[in-house]
PASEBA-1860 file (N, C-alpha, C; in nm, 3 decimals):
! residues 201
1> XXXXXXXX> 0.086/-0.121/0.000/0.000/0.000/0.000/0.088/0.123/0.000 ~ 0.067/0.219/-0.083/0.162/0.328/-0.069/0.178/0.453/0.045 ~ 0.208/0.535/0.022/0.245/0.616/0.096/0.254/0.736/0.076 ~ 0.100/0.809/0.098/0.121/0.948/0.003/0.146/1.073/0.066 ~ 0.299/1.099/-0.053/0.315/1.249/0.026/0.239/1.354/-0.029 ~ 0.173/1.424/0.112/0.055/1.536/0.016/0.126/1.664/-0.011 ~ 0.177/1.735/-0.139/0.195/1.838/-0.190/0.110/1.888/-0.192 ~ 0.143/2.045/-0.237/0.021/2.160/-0.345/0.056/2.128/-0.462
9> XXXXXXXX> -0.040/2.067/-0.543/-0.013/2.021/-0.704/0.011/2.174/-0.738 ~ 0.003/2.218/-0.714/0.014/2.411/-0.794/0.161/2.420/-0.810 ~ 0.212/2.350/-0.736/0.345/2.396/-0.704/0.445/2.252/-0.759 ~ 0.433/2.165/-0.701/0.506/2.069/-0.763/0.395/1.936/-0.766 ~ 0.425/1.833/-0.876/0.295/1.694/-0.843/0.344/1.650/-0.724 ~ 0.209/1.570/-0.700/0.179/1.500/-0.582/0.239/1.335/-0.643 ~ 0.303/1.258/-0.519/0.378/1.131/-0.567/0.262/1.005/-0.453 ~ 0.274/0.873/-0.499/0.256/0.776/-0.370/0.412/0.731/-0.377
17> XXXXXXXX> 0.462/0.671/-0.252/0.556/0.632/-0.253/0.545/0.525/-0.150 ~ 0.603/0.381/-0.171/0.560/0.318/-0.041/0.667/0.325/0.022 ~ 0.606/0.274/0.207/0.712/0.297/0.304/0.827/0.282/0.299 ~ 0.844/0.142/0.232/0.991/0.079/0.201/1.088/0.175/0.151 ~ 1.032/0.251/0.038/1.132/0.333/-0.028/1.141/0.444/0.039 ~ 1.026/0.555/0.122/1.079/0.617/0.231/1.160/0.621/0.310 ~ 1.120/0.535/0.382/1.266/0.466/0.435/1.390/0.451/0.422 ~ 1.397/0.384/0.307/1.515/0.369/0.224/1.584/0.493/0.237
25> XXXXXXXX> 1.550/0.644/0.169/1.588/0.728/0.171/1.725/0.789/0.256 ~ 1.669/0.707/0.424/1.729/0.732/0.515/1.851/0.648/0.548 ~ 1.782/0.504/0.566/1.903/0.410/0.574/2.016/0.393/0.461 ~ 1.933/0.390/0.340/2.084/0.366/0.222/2.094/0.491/0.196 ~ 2.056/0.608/0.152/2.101/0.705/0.105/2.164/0.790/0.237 ~ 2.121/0.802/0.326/2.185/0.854/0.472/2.175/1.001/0.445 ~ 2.073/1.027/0.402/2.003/1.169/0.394/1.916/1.223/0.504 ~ 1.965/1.287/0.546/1.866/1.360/0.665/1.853/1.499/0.637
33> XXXXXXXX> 1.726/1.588/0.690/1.696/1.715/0.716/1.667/1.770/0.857 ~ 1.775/1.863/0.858/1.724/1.913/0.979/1.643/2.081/0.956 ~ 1.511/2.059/1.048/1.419/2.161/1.035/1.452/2.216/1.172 ~ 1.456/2.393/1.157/1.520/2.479/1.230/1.370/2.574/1.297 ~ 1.288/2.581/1.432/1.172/2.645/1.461/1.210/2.707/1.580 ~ 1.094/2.799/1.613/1.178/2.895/1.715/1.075/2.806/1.854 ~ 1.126/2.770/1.947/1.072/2.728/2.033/0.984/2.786/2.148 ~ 0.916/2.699/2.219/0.770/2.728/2.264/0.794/2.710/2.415
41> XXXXXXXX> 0.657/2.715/2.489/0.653/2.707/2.649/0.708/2.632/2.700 ~ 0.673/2.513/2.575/0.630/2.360/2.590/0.793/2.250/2.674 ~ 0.843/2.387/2.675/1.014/2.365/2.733/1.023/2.303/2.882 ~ 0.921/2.377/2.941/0.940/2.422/3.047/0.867/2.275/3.110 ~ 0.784/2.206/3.030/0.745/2.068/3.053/0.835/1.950/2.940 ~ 0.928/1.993/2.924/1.007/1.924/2.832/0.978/1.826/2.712 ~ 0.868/1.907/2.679/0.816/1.892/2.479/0.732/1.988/2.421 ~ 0.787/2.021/2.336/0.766/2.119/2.252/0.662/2.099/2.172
49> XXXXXXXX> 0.608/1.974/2.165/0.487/1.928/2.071/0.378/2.007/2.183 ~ 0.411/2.036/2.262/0.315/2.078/2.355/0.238/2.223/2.272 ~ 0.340/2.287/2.239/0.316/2.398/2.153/0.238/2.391/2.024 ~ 0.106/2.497/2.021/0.034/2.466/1.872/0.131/2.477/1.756 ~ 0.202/2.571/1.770/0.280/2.566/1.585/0.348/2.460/1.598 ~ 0.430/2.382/1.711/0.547/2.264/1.614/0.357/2.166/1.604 ~ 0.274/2.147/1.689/0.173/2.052/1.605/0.153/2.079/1.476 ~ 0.108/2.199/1.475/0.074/2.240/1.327/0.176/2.196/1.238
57> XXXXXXXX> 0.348/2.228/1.244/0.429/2.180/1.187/0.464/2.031/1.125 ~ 0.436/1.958/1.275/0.436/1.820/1.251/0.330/1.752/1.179 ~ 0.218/1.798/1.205/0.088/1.771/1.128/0.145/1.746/0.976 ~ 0.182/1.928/0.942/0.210/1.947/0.790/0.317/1.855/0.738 ~ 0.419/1.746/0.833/0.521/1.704/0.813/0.581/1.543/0.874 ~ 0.430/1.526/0.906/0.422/1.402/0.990/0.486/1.251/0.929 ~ 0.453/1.248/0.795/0.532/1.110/0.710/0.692/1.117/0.703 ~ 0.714/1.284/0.712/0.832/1.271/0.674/0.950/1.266/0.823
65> XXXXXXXX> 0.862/1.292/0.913/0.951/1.293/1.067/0.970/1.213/1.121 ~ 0.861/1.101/1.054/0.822/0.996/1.161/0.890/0.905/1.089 ~ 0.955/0.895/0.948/1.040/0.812/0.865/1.154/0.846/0.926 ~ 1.223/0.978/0.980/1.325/0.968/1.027/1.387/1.048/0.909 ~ 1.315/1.098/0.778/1.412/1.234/0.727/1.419/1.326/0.738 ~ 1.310/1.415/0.859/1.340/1.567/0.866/1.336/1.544/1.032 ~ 1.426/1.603/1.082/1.447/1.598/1.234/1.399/1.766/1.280 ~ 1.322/1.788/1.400/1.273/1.880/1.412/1.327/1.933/1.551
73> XXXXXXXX> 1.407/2.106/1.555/1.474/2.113/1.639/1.428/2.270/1.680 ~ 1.473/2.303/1.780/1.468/2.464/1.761/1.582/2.518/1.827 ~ 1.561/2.689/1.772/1.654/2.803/1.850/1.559/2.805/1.982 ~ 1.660/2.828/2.092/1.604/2.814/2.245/1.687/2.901/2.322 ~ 1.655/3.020/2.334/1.760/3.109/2.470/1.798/3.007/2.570 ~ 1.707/2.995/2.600/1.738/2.892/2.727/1.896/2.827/2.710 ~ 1.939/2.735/2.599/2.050/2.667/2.600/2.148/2.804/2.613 ~ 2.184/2.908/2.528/2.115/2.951/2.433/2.196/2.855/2.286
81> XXXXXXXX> 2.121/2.855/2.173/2.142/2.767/2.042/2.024/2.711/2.052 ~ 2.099/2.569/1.974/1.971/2.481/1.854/1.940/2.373/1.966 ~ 1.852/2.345/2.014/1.780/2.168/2.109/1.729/2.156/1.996 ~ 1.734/1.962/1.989/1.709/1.886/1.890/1.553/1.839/1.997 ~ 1.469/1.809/1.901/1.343/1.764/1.956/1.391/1.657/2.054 ~ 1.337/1.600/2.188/1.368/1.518/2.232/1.449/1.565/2.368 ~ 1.550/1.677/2.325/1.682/1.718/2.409/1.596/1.840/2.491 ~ 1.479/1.879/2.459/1.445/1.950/2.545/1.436/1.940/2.689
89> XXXXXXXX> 1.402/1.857/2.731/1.403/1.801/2.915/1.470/1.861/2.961 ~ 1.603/1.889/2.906/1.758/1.963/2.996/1.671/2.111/3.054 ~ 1.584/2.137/2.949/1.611/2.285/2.997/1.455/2.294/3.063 ~ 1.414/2.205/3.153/1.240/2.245/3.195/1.245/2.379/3.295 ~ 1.403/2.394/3.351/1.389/2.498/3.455/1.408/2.657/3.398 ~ 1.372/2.635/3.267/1.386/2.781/3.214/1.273/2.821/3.091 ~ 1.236/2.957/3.104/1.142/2.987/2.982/1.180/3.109/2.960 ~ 1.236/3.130/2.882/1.285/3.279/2.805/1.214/3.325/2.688
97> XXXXXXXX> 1.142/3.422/2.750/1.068/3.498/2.558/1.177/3.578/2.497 ~ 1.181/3.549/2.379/1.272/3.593/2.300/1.212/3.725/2.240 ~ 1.214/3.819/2.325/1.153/3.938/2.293/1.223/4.094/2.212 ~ 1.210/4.103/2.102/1.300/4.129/2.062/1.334/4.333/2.087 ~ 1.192/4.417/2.072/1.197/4.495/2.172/1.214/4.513/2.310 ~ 1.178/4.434/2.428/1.223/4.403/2.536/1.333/4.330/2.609 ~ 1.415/4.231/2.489/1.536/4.185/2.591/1.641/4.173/2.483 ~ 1.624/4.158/2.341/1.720/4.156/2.287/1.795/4.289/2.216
105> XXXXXXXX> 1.674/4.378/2.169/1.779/4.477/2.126/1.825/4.584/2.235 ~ 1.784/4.575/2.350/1.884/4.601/2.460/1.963/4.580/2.541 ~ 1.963/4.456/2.503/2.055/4.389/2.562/2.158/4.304/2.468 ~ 2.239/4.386/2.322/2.311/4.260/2.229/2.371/4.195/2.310 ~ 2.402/4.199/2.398/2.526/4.094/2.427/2.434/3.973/2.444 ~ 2.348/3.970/2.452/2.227/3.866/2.469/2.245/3.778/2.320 ~ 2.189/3.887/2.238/2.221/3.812/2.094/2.321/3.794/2.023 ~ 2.442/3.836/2.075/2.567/3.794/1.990/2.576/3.620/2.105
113> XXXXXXXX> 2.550/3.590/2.251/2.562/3.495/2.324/2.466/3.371/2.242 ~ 2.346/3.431/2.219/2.258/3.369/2.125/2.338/3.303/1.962 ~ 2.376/3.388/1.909/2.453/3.367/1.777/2.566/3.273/1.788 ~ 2.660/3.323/1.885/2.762/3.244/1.886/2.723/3.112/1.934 ~ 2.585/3.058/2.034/2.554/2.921/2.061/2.488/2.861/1.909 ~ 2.435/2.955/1.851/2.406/2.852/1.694/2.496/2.798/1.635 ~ 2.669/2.900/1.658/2.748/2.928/1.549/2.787/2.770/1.620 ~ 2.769/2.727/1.762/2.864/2.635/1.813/2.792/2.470/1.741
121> XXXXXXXX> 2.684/2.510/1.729/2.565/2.360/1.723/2.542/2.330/1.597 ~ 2.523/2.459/1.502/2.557/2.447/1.329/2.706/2.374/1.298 ~ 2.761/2.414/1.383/2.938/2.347/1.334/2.917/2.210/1.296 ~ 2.845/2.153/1.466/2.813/1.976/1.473/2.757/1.937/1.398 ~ 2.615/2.022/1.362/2.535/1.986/1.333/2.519/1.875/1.200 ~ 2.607/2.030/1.114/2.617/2.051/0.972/2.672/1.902/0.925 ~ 2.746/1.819/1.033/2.789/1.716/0.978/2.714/1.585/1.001 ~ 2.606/1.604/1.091/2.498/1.527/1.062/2.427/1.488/0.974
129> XXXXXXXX> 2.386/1.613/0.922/2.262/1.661/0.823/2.248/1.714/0.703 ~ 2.211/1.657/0.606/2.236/1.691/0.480/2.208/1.838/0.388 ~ 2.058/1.872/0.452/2.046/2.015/0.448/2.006/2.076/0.621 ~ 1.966/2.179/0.639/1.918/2.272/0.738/1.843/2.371/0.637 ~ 1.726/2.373/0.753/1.572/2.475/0.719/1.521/2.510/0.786 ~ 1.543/2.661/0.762/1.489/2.727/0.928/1.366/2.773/0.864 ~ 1.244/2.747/0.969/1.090/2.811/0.953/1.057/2.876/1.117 ~ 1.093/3.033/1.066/1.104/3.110/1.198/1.055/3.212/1.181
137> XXXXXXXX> 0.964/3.250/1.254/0.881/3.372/1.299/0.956/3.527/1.367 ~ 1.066/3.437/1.444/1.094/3.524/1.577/1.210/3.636/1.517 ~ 1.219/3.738/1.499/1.306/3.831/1.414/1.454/3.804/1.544 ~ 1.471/3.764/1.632/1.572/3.737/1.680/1.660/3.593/1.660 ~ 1.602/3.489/1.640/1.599/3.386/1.642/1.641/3.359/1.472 ~ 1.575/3.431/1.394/1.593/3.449/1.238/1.752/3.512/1.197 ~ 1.777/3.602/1.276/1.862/3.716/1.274/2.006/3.586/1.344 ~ 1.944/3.527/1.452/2.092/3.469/1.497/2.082/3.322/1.378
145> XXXXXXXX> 2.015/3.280/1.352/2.040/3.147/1.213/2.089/3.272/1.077 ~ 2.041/3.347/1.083/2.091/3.381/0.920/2.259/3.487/0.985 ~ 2.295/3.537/1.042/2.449/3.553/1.104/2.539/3.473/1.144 ~ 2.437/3.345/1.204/2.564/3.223/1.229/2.601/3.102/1.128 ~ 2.508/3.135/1.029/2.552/3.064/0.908/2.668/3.122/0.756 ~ 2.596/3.237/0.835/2.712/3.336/0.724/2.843/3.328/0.782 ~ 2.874/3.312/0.940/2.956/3.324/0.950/3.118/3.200/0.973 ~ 2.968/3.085/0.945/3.007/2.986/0.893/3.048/2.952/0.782
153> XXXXXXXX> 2.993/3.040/0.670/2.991/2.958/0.544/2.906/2.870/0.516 ~ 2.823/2.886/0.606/2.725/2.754/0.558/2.633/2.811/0.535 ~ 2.575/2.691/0.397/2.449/2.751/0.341/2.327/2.671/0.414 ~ 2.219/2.763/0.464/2.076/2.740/0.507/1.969/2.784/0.427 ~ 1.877/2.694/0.440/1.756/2.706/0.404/1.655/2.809/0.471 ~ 1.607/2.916/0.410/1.482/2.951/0.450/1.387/2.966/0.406 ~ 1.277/2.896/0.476/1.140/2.805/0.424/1.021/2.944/0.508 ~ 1.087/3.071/0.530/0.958/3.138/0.557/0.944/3.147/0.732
161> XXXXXXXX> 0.819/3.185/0.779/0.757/3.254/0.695/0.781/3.382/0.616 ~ 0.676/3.450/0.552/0.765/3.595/0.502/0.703/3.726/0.582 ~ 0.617/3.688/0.664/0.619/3.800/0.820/0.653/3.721/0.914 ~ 0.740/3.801/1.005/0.720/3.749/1.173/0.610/3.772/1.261 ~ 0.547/3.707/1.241/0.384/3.710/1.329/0.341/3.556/1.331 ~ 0.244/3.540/1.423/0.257/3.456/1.478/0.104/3.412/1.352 ~ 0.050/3.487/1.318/-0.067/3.410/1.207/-0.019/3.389/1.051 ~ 0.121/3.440/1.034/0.204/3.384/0.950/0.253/3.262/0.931
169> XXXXXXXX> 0.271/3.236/1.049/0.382/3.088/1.086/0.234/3.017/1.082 ~ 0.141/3.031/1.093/0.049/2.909/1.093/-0.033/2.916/0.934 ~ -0.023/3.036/0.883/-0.109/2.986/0.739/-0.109/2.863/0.663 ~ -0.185/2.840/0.615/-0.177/2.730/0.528/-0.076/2.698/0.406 ~ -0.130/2.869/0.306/-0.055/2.817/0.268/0.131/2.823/0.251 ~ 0.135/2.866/0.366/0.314/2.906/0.424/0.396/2.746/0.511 ~ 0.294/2.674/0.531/0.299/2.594/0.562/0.356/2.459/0.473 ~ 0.229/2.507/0.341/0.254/2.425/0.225/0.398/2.435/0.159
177> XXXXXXXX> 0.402/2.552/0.166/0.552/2.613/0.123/0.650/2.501/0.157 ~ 0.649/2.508/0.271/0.744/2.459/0.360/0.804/2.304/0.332 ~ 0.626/2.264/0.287/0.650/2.154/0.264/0.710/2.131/0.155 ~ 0.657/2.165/0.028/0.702/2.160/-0.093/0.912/2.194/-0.100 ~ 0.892/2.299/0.001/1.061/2.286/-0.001/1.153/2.188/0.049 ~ 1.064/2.100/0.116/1.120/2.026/0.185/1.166/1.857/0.069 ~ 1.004/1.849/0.018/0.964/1.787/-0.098/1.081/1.779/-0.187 ~ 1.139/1.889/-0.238/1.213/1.935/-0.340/1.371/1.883/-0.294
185> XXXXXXXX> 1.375/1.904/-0.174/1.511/1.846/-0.166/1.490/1.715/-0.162 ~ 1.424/1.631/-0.105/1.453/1.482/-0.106/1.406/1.412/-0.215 ~ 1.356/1.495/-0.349/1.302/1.469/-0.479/1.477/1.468/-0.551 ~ 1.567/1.564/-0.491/1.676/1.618/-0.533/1.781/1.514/-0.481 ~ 1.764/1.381/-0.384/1.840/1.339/-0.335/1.841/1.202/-0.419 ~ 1.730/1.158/-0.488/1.734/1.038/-0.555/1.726/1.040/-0.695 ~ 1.728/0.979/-0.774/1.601/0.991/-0.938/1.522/0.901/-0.936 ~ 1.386/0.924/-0.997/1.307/0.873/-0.945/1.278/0.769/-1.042
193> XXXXXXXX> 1.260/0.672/-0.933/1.206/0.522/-0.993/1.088/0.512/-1.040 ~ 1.048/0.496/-1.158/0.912/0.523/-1.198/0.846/0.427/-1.194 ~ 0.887/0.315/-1.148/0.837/0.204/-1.142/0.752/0.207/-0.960 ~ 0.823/0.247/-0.882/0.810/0.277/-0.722/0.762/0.371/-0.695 ~ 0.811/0.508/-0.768/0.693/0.602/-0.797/0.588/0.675/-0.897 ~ 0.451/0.640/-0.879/0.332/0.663/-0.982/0.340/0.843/-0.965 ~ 0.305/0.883/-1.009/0.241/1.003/-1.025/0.099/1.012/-1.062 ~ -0.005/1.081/-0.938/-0.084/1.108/-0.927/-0.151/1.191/-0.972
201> X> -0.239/1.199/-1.071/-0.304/1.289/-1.172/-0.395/1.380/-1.100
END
């Protein structure tokens, strides 16, 4: 029985693919994505699914997380840097709003401390993971992924949204976006077997 990933046909076709070859993706090709979100309350009870946008996120991204090719992480003052889903627990004794009139642009030393913990976790990261995709709202959190990659040299993905507001990060179709970009790279990681994959009219 296959396995359908749902696109916006507007944007790119829609495929079935069965599990096996999902899968596959991961184990023989050893392709992973790491997805970059700005993190939630949900810390402070140590999961972040607790939070409506990573649901909404995961919702929009559920075949592909749960196969094990897009790993879902966020920027977190708290550390400060990137927690990988899962690694949140460390930090239940802290909740920092990342406020960017109230604590960060008066306080840079806040956000260069912020930057330089991405600059430390992108280093590792980068050798995990085949791409990085940040889908971030938070103009601080945006600001320290797009400085600590430059100052890496490393190239990142950004999947949006294209306001920082919080009914941005949940639209639909910004969401779809997201997906489709996501789509596009692991369309980009194989050629496709036309035999394994139909295309859906």
């Amino acid at each position: 029985m296959g396995w359908k990933i749902f696109v916006d046909s507007r944007v790119i076709p829609s495929y079935t693919v069965s599990l096996n070859n999902l899968s596959s993706w991961v184990l023989v090709l050893n392709k992973r994505i790491l997805l970059l979100l700005p993190c939630n309350s949900g810390v402070r009870y140590g999961d972040y699914m607790l939070g409506g946008n990573w649901r909404l996120v995961y919702r929009t991204l559920r075949d592909l997380v749960d196969s094990g090719i897009v790993t879902m992480a966020s920027v977190d003052s708290c550390k400060p840097g990137i927690v990988l889903r899962g690694e949140e627990y460390y930090y239940t004794w802290c909740d920092v709003r990342p406020y960017w009139d109230k604590l960060y642009s008066r306080q840079l030393w806040r956000l260069e401390l912020l930057i330089n913990g991405v600059i430390e976790d992108l280093r590792e990261l980068a050798l995990r993971y085949t791409d990085i995709v940040y889908y971030i709202n938070v103009k601080s959190y945006r600001m320290a992924v797009e400085k600590a990659s430059s100052r890496l040299g490393l190239e990142v993905i950004d999947a949006g949204p294209p306001l920082p507001s919080p009914l941005a990060f949940r639209a639909r179709r910004n969401l779809l976006k997201l997906r489709n970009i996501i789509i596009n790279l692991i369309n980009n990681y194989i050629n496709i077997n036309k035999e394994s994959m139909v295309v859906v009219a």
